[in-house]
TORSE-272926 format. One record per residue: residue number from 1; residue in three letters; x, y, z of N, C-alpha, C, CB in turn. Coordinates in nm, 2 decimals. Glycine has a CB too. Layout:
// TORSE-272926
   n res    npx    npy    npz   capx   capy   capz    cpx    cpy    cpz   cbpx   cbpy   cbpz
 NUM ala      X      Y      Z      X      Y      Z      X      Y      Z      X      Y      Z
...
// end
This chain:
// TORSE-272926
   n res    npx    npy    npz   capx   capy   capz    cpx    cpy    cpz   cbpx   cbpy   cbpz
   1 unk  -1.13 -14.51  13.43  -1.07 -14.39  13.48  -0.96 -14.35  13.40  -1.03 -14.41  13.63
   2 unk  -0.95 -14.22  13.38  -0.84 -14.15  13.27  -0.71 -14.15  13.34  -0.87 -13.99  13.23
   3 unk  -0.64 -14.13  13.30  -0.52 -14.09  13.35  -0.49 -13.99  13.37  -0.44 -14.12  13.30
   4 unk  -0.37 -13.92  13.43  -0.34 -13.80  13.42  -0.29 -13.75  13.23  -0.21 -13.78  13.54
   5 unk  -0.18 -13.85  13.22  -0.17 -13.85  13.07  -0.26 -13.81  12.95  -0.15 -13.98  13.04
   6 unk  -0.33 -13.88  12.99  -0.46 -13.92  12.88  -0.54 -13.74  12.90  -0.61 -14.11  12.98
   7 unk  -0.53 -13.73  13.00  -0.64 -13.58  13.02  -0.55 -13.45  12.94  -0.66 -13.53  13.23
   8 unk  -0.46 -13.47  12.99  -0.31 -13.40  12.93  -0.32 -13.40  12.76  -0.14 -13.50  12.99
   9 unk  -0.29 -13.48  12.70  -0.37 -13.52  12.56  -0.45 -13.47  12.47  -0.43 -13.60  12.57
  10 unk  -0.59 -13.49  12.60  -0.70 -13.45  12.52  -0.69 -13.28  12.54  -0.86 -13.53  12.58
  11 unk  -0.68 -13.26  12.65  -0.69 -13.09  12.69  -0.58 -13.04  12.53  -0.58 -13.02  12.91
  12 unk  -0.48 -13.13  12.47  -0.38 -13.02  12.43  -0.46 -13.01  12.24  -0.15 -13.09  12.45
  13 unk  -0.55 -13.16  12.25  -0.60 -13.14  12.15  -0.70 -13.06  12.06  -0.62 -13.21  12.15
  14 unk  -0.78 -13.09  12.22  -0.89 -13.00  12.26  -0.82 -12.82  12.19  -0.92 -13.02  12.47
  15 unk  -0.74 -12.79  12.25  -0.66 -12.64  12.29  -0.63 -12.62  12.11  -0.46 -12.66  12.41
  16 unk  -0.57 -12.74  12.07  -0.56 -12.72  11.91  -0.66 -12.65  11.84  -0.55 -12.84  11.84
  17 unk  -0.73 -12.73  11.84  -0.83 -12.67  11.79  -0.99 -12.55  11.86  -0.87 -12.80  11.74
  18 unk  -0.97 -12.49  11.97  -1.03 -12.41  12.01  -1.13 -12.45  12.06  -1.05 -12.32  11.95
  19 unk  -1.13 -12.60  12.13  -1.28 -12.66  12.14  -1.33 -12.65  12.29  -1.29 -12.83  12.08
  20 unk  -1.20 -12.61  12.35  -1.22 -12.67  12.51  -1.38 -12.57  12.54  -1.05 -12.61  12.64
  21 unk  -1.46 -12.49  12.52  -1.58 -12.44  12.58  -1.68 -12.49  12.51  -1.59 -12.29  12.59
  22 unk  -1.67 -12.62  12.40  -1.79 -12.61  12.27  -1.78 -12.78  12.31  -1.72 -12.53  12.05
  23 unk  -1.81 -12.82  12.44  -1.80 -12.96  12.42  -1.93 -13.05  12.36  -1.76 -13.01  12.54
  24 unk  -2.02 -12.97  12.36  -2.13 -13.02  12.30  -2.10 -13.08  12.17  -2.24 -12.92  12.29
  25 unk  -2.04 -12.96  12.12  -2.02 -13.02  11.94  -1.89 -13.07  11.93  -2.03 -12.90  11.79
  26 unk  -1.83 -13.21  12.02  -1.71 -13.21  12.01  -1.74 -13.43  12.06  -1.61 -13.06  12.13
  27 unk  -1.70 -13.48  12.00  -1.68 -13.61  11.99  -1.56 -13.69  12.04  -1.69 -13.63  11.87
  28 unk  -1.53 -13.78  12.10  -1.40 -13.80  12.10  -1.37 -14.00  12.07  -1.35 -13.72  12.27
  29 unk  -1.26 -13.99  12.07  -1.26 -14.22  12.06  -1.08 -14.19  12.13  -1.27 -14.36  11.79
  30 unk  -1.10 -14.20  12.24  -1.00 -14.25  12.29  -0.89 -14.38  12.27  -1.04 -14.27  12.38
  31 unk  -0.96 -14.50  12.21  -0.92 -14.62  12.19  -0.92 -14.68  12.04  -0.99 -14.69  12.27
  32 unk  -0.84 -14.53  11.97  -0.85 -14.61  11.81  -0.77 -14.67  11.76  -0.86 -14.54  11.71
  33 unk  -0.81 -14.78  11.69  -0.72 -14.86  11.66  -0.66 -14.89  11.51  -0.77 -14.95  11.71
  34 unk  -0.52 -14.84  11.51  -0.45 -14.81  11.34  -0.34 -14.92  11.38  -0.38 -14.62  11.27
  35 unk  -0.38 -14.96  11.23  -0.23 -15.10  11.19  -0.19 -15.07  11.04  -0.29 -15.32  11.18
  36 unk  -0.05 -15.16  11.03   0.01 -15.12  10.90   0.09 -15.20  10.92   0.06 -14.99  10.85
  37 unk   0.03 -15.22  10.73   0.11 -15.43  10.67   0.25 -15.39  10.58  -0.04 -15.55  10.50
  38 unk   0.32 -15.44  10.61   0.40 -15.40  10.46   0.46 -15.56  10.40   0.57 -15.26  10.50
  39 unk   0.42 -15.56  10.29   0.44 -15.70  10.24   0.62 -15.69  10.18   0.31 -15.72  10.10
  40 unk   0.68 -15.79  10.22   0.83 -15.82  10.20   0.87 -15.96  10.13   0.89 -15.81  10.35
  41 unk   0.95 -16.00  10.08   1.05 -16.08   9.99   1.05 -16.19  10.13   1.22 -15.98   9.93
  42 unk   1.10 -16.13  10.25   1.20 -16.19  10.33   1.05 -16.25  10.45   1.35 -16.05  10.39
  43 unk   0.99 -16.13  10.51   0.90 -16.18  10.61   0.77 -16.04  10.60   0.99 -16.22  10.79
  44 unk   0.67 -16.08  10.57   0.57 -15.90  10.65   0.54 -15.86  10.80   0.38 -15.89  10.60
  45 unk   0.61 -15.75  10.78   0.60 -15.66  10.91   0.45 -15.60  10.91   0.72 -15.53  10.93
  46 unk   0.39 -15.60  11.04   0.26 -15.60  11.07   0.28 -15.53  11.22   0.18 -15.75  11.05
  47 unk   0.16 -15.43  11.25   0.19 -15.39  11.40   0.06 -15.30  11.39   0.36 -15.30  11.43
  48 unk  -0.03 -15.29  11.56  -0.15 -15.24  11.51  -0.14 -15.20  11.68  -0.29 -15.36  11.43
  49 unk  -0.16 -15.04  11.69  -0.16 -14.93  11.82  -0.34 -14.94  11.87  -0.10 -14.72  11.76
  50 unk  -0.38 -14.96  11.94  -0.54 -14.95  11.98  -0.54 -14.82  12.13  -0.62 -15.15  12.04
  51 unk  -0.41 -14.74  12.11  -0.48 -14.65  12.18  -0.45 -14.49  12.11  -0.44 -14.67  12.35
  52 unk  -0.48 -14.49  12.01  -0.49 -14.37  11.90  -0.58 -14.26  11.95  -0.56 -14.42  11.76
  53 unk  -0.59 -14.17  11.97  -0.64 -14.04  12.02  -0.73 -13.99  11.92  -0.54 -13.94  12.05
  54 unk  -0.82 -13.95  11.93  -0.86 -13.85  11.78  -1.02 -13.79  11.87  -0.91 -13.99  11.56
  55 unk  -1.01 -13.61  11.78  -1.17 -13.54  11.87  -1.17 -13.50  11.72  -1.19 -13.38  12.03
  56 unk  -1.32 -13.51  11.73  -1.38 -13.44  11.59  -1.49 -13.31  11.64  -1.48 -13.57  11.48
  57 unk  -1.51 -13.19  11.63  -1.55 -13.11  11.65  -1.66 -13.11  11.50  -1.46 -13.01  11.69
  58 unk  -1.78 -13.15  11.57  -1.87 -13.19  11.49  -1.97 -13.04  11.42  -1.95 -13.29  11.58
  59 unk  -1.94 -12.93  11.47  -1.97 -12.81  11.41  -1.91 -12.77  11.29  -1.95 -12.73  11.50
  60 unk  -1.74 -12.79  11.27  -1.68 -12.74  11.14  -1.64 -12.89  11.06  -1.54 -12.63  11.17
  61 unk  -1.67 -13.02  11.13  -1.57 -13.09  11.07  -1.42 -13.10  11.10  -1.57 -13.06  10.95
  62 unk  -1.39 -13.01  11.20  -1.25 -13.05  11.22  -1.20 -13.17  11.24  -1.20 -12.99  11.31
  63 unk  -1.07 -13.24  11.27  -1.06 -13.37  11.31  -0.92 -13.37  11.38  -1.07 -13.47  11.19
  64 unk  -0.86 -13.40  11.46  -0.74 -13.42  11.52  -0.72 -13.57  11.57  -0.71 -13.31  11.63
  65 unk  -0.60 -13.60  11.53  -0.53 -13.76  11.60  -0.40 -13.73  11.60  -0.55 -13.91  11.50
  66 unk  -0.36 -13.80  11.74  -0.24 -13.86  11.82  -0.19 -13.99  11.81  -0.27 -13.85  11.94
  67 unk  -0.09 -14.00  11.74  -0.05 -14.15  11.78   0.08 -14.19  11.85  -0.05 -14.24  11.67
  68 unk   0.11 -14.25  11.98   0.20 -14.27  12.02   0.27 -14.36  11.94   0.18 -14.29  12.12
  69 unk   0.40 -14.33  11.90   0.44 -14.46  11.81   0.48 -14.58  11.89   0.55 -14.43  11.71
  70 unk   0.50 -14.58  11.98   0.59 -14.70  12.11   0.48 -14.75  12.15   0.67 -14.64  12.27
  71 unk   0.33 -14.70  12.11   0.22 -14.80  12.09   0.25 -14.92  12.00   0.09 -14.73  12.04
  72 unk   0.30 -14.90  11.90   0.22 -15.00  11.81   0.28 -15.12  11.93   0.28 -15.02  11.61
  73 unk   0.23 -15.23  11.87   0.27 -15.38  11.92   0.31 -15.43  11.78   0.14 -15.47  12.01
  74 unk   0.42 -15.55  11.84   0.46 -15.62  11.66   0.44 -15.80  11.74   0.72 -15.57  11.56
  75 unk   0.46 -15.89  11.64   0.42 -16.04  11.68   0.60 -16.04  11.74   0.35 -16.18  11.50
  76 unk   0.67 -15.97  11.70   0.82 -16.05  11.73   0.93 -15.87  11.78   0.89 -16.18  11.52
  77 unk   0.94 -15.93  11.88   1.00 -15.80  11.97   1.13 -15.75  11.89   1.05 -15.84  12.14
  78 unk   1.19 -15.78  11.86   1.32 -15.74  11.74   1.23 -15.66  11.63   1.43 -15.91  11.65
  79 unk   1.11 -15.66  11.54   1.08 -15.61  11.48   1.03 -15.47  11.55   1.02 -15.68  11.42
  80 unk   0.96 -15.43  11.67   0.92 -15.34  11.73   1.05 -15.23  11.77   0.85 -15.41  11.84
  81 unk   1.13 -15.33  11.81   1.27 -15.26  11.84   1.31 -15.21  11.70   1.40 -15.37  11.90
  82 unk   1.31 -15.23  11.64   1.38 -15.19  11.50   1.30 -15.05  11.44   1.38 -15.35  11.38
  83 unk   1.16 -15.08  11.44   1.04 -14.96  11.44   1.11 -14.84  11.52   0.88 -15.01  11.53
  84 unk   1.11 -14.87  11.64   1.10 -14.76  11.71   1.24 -14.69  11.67   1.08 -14.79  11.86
  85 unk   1.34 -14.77  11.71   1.50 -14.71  11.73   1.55 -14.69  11.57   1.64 -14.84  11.84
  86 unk   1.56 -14.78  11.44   1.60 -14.74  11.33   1.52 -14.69  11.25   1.66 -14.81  11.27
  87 unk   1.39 -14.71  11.24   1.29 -14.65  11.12   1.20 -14.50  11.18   1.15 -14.81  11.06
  88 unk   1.11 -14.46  11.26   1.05 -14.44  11.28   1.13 -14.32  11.41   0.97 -14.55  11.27
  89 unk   1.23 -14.38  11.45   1.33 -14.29  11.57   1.26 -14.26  11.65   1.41 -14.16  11.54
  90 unk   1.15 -14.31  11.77   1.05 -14.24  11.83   1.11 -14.23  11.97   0.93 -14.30  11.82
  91 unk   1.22 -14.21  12.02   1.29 -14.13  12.08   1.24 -13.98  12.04   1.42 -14.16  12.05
  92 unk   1.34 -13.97  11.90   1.34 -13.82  11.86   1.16 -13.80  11.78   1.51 -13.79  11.73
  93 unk   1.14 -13.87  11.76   0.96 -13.84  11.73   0.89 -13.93  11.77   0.91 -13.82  11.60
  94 unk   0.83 -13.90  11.88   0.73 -13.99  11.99   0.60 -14.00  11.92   0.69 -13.91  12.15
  95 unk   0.56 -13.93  11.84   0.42 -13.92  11.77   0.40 -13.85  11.62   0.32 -13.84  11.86
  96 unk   0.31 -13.92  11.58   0.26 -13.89  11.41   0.12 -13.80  11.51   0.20 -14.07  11.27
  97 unk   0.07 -13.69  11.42  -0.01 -13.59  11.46  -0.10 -13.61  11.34   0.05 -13.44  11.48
  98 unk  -0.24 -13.57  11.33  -0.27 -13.56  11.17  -0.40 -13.47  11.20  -0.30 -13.72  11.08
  99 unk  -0.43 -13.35  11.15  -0.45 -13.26  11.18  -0.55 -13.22  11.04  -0.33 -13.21  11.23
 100 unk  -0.73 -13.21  11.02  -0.76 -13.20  10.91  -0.91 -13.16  10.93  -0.74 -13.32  10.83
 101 unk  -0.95 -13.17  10.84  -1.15 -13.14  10.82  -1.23 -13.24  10.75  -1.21 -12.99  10.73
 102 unk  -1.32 -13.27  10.76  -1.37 -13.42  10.70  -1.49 -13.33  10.60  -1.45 -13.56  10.84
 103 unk  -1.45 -13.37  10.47  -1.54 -13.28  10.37  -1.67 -13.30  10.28  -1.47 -13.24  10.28
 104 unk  -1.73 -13.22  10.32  -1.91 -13.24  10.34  -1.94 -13.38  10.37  -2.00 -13.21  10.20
 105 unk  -1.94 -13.35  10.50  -2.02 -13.44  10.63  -2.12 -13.35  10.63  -1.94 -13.46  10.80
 106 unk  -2.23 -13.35  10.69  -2.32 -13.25  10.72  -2.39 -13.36  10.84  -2.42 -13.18  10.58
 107 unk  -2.34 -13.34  10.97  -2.35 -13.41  11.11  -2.52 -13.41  11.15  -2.25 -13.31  11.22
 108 unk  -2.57 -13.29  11.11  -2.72 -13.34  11.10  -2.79 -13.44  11.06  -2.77 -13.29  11.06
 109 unk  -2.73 -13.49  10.96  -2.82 -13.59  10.87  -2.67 -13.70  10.83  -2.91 -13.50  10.69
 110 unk  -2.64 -13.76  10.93  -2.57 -13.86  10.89  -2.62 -13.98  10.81  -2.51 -13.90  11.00
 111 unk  -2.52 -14.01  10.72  -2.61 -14.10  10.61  -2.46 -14.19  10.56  -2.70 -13.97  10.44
 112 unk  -2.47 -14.31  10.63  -2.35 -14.44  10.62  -2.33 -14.43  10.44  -2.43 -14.62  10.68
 113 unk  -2.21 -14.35  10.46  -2.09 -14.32  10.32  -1.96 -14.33  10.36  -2.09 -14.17  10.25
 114 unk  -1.94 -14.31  10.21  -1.78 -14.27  10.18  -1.74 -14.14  10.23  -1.73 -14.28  10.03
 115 unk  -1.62 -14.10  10.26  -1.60 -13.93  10.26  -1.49 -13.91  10.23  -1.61 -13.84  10.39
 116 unk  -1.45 -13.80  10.25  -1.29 -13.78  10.22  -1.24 -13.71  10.37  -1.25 -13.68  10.07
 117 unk  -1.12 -13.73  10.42  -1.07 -13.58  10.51  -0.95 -13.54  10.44  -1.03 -13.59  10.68
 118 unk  -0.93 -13.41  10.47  -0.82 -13.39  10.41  -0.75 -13.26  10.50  -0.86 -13.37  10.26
 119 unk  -0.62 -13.32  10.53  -0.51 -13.26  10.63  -0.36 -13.28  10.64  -0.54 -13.31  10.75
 120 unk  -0.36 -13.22  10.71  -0.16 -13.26  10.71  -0.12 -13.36  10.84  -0.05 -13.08  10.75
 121 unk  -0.07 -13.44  10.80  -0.01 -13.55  10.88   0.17 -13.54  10.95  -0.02 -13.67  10.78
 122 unk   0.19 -13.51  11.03   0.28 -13.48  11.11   0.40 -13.59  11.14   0.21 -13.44  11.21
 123 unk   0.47 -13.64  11.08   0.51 -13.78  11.12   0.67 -13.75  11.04   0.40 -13.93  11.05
 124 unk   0.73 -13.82  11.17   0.89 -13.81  11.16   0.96 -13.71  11.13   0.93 -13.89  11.07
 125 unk   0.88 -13.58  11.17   0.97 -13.43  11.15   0.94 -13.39  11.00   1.16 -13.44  11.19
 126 unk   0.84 -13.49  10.92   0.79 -13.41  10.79   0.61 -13.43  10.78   0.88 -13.48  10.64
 127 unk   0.61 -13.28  10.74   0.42 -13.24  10.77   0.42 -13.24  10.60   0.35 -13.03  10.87
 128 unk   0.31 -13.30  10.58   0.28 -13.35  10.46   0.11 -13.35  10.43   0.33 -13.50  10.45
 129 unk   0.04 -13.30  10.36  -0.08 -13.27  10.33  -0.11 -13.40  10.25  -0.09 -13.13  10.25
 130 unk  -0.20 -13.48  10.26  -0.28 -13.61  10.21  -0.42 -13.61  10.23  -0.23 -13.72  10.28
 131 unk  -0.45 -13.69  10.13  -0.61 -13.67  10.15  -0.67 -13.86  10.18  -0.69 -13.57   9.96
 132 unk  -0.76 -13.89  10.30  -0.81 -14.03  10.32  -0.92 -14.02  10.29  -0.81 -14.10  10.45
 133 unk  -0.94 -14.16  10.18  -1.10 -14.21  10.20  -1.11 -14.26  10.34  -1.15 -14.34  10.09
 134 unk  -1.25 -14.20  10.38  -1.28 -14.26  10.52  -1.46 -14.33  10.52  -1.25 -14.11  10.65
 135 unk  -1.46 -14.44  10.51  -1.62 -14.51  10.57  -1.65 -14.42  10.73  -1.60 -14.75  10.61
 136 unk  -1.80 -14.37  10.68  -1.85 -14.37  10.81  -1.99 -14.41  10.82  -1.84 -14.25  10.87
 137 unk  -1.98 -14.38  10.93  -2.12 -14.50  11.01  -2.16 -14.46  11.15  -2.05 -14.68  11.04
 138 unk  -2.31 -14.45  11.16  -2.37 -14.41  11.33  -2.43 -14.52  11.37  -2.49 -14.28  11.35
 139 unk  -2.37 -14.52  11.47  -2.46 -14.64  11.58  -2.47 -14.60  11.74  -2.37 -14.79  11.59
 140 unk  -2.61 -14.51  11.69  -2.66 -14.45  11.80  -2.66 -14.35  11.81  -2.63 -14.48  11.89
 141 unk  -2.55 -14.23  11.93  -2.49 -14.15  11.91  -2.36 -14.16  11.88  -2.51 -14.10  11.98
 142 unk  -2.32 -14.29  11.85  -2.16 -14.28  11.83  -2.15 -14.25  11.66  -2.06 -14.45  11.88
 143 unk  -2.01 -14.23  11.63  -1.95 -14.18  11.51  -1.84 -14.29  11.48  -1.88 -14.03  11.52
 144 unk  -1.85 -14.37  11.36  -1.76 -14.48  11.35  -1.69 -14.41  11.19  -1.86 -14.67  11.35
 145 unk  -1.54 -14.36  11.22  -1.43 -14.38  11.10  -1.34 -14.50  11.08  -1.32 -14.28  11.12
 146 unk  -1.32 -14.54  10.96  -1.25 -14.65  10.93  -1.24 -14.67  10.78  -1.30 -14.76  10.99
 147 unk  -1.13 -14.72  10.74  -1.07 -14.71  10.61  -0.97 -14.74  10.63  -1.07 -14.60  10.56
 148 unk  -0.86 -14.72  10.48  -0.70 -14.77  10.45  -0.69 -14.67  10.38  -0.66 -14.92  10.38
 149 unk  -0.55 -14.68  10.36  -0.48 -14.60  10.29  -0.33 -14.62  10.29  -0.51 -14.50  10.33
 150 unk  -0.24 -14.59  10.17  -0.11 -14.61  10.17   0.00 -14.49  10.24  -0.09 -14.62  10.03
 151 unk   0.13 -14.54  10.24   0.18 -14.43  10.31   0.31 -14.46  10.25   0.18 -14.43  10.48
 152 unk   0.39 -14.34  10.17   0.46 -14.41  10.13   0.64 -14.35  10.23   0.43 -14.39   9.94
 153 unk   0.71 -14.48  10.23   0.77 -14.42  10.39   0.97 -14.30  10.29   0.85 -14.67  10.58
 154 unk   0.95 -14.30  10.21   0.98 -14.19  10.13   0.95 -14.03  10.18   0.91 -14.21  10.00
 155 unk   0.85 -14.02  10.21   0.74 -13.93  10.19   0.80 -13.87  10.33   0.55 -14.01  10.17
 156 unk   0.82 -13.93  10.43   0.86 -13.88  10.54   1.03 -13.97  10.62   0.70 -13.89  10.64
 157 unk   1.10 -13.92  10.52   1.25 -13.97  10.52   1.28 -14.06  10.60   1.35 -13.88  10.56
 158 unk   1.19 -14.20  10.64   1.27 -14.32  10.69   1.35 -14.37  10.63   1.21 -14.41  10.74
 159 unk   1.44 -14.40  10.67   1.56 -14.44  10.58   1.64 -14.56  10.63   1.66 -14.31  10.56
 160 unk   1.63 -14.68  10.48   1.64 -14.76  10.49   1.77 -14.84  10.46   1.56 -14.78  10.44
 161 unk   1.86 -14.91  10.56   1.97 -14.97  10.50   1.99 -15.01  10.43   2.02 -15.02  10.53
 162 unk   2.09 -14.93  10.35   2.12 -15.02  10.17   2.08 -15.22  10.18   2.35 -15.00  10.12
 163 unk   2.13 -15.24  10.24   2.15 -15.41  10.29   2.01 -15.46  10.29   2.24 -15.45  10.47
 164 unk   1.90 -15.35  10.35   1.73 -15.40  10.37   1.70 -15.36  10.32   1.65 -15.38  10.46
 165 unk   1.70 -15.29  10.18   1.57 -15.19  10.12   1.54 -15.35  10.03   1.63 -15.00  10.00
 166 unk   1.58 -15.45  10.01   1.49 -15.55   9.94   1.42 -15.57   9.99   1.53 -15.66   9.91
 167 unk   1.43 -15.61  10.18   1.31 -15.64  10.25   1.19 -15.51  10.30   1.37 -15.71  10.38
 168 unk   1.24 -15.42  10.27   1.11 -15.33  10.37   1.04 -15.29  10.22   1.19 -15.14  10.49
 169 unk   0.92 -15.26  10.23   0.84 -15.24  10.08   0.86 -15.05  10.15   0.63 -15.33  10.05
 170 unk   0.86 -14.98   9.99   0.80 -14.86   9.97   0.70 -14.78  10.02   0.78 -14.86   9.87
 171 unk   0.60 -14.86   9.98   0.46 -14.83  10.07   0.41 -14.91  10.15   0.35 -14.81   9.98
 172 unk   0.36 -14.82  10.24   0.31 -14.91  10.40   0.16 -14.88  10.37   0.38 -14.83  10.59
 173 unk   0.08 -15.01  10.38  -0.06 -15.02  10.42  -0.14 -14.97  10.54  -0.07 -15.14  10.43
 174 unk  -0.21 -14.84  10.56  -0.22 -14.82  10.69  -0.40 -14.86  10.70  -0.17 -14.65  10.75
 175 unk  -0.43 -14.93  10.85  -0.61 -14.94  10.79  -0.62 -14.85  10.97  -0.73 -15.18  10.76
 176 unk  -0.72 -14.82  10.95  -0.82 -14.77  11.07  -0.95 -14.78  11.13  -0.82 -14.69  11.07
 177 unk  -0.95 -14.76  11.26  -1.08 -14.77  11.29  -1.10 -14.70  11.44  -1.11 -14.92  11.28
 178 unk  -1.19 -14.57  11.42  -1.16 -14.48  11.57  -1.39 -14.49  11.58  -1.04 -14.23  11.53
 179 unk  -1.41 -14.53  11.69  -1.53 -14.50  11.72  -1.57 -14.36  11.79  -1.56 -14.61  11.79
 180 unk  -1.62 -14.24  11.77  -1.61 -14.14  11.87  -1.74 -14.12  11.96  -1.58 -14.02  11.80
 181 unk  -1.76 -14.12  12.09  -1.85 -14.10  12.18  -1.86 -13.92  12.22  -1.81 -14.20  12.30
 182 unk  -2.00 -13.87  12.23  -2.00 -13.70  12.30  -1.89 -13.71  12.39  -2.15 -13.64  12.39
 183 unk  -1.78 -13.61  12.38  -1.65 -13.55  12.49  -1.77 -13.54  12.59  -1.54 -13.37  12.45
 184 unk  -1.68 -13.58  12.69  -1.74 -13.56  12.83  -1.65 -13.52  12.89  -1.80 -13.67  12.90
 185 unk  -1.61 -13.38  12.96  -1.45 -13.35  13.07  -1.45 -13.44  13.20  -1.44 -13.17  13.14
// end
């Protein structure tokens, strides 16, 4: 059963992109799941969110994802704390957005490849245009994305205490994996 939340969400994603009357050609994965490694001197921080949002409107290729950042989970609570309140501030930014089109898919004839999407990613008050390799894959009617990719935390001004920048690496490892099922309201 959804939540009120959860419906709230999808309606605003949905709204993004003009899909709310086209649910036929509209996919969704409620429960995706993105982690990111960053290898360190001192110890690697690791943390992986499994309730990631994302609808793909399977007519143009569009793609939208939500991520709550106070999702992720970490192995050791001081590291989560430190995510949220000094790096990532998700107080003042509750969520990374990423907002794109997945290029030449042709949803008729799915055929287990490589692709690319390519969009602007919304994270920490800087929108930044990037392009992901993304694996996909059908099983059944479902739509399976998943892939990695780097992030480099520069790119969107987290900013690191002189005293830590030995320990926190440059670039963050992100991998993914969102299954999408036909939207159902």
């Amino acid at each position: 059963m959804r939540t009120l939340k959860t419906n709230i969400v999808i309606t605003l994603l949905l709204l993004h992109f003009g899909l709310s009357g086209q649910s036929k050609n509209q996919v969704i994965s409620r429960q995706g799941q993105v982690s990111f490694f960053s290898y360190t001197s001192v110890e690697n921080i690791e943390a992986t969110n499994n309730q990631a949002l994302s609808v793909i409107d399977k007519k143009n290729g569009e793609i939208a994802v939500q991520i709550l950042l106070r999702a992720f989970v970490f192995k050791k609570a001081l590291m989560e704390e430190h995510f949220n309140e000094s790096y990532v501030e998700s107080d003042i930014y509750p969520k990374l957005i990423f907002s794109g089109k997945l290029q030449d898919l042709d949803f008729s004839n799915l055929e287990d490849s490589p692709k690319f999407i390519k969009g602007e990613m919304d994270f920490h008050g800087v929108q930044k245009e990037i392009e992901i390799k993304t694996n996909v894959e059908t099983d059944n009617e479902n739509l399976i994305l998943y892939g990695t990719f780097e992030v480099a935390i520069d790119d969107f001004n987290i900013k690191v205490p002189p005293l830590l920048v030995p320990n926190i690496s440059k670039e963050i490892h992100v991998k993914f994996r969102f299954e999408y099922t036909p939207y159902e309201k």
